[in-house]
C-alpha positions, 0 to 999 in steps of 0.5 A: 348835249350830255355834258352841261354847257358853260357860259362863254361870252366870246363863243359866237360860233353857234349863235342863239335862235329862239325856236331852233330846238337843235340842242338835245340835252339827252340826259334831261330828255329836253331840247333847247334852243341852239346856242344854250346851255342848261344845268339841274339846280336842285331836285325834290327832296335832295339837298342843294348843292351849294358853290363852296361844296357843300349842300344845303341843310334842308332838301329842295322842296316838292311841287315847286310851282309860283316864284319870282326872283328879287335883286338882294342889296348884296348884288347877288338875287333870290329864286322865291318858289312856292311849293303846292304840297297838299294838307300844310305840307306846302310854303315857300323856299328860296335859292340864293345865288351871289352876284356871279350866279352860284348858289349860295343858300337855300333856305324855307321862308314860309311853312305848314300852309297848303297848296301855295300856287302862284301869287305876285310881286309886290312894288316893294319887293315882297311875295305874295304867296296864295293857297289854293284850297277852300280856306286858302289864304295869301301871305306876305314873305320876305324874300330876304328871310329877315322878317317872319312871314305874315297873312295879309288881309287880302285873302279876307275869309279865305278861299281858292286863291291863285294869282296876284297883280298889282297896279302900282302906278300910284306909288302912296296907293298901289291897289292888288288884284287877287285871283280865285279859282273857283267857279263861283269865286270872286275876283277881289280889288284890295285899295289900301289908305293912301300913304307910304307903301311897306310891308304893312300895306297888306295888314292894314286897313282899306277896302275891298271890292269885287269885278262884276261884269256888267254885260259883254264890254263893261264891268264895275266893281262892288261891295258885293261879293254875292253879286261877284260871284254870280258874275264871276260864274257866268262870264270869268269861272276859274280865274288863275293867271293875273297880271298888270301892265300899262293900265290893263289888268289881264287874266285868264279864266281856264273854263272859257280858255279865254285871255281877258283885258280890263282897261281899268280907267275906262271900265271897259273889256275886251276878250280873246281865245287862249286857243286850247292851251297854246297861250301865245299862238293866238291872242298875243296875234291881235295885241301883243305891242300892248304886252311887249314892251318895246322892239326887241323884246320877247314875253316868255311863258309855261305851258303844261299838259301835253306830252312836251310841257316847255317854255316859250316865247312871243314876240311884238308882231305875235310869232311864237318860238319854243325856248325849250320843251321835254320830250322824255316820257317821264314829263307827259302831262307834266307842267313847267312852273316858276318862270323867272329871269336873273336880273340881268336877264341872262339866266332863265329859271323854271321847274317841271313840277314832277320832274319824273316822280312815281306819283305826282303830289309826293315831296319827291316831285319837281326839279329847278332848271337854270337856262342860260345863253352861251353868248352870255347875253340877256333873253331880253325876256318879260314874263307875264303872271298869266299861267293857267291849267287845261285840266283838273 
């Protein structure tokens, strides 16, 4: 594995097993799965590398966590990632790649915030962008980079803010859902005034509630964040990863090590072990038809910590396989970030969030992976916002 693979569609001789980590790519001290390629897109603090030869103006940025990707009108789409830098060193960047898969453009979209963790989509294609501190805010960015960045008023007074989900089914009044990750933080429930859903959704006006578990199976919401809190303390502490599908709202509290399912028509609960990290080994087993969305497809996700940080994979009847995983000492106890897939789900992205940097936290830390398979056929891959950490 030391030279980068190329895309081949016609090679069929080494077909792609998930799970089969057989492809050393010594220089990166990762494996991946047989019948992959992997190539460096950009490193902290050195300029992109763009496809007509030239770099980038402003280097890649440090701490690359949260990101998503968005088709652009051009054909081509848009890796929008956060960076966790400390002290206003954070925001969020874009690596822009044409309908072929090069890149294009690297630009900043949002500056001077900090700790910008996760966040989430939104139905009309914008990212939320939250910071994690005590006075943390979520911001509405552009991935197109045409309209400045905004605070939206999810974020209220401020807070440790992670995660963003959205249940979108009613398009005239898509409600969110925001993470804190906090003990005593509460998890809020933003339902905008009915009517056509833009940008200015998140500025204007609306209600916001809060989740108090009622007892072991049922839950409401309330005006009451104080009563939240205390809820939030006692059954949910330090919610990070969020996110919506099919009518449940799912979220991983990191202090329980537990995966939680809201039925939110029902207001009724169910709980699961994230058995000690290993997301997708051990509550996927009882419903992951519910994750999955049809025979076929794989829900992928991060794990970090640990001396192979990697991403993986899980299918519908919960067998778990590992897509790729570090196994160089420069990544013990580093994470990977930022999982998200092309459009047409042929190329994978992820970070590692030091990537080998001297000290973790500095602007030279985290690296941009593109992951692809040489039969150039889709991972048939779904991620799911529901990322969490083991320690901090």
């Amino acid at each position: 594995g030391g030279d980068q693979l190329t895309p081949s569609p016609t090679n069929e001789k080494v077909k792609f097993r998930r799970g089969d980590l057989k492809n050393n790519v010594r220089r990166l001290g990762i494996k991946v799965s047989r019948g992959m390629g992997v190539r460096v897109v950009a490193t902290a603090n050195k300029r992109v590398k763009l496809a007509n030869g030239l770099r980038s103006s402003l280097p890649f940025h440090g701490m690359p966590d949260g990101a998503a990707v968005f088709p652009l009108s051009d054909g081509g789409y848009v890796y929008v990632s956060n960076s966790e830098m400390d002290s206003g060193r954070g925001g969020v960047y874009a690596v822009y790649f044409n309908k072929r898969g090069d890149v294009v453009d690297y630009k900043m979209l949002l500056s001077n915030t900090t700790r910008n963790c996760a966040g989430g989509t939104t139905p009309f294609n914008t990212w939320v962008s939250c910071e994690e501190f005590a006075r943390g805010q979520c911001w509405q960015v552009d991935p197109e980079g045409r309209r400045s960045s905004e605070m939206t008023v999810l974020g209220g007074e401020g807070g440790n803010y992670e995660a963003v989900a959205c249940d979108d089914r009613n398009p005239l009044q898509p409600i969110f859902y925001v993470t804190e990750d906090f003990k005593f933080g509460a998890l809020r429930k933003f339902t905008p005034v009915e009517g056509l859903a833009s940008w200015d959704t998140l500025n204007g006006p609306g209600t916001t509630e809060y989740l108090v578990f009622l007892d072991d199976k049922t839950f409401t919401w309330s005006l009451c964040d104080d009563v939240a809190r205390t809820s939030q303390s006692i059954y949910f502490p330090n919610v990070e990863g969020i996110d919506f599908k099919d009518g449940v709202l799912y979220f991983v509290s990191k202090k329980k090590l537990m995966l939680y399912a809201l039925d939110l028509d029902n207001n009724t609960y169910t709980t699961s072990p994230t058995n000690g990290g290993l997301l997708g080994s051990g509550e996927f087993k009882n419903s992951p038809d519910q994750l999955i969305r049809n025979e076929g497809d794989f829900l992928y996700f991060t794990e970090d910590g640990g001396k192979t940080p990697g991403v993986y994979a899980v299918d519908s009847s919960g067998q778990r396989f590992a897509i790729f995983e570090a196994y160089g000492k420069q990544y013990f106890g580093d994470e990977t970030t930022g999982l998200a897939f092309s459009p047409d789900g042929t190329k994978m992205y992820a970070c590692f969030q030091d990537c080998g940097c001297e000290r973790s936290g500095e602007g030279d830390c985290g690296c941009m992976l593109e992951f692809w398979r040489n039969d150039g056929r889709s991972f048939d891959g779904a991620t799911m916002n529901l990322k969490y950490h083991l320690s901090e």
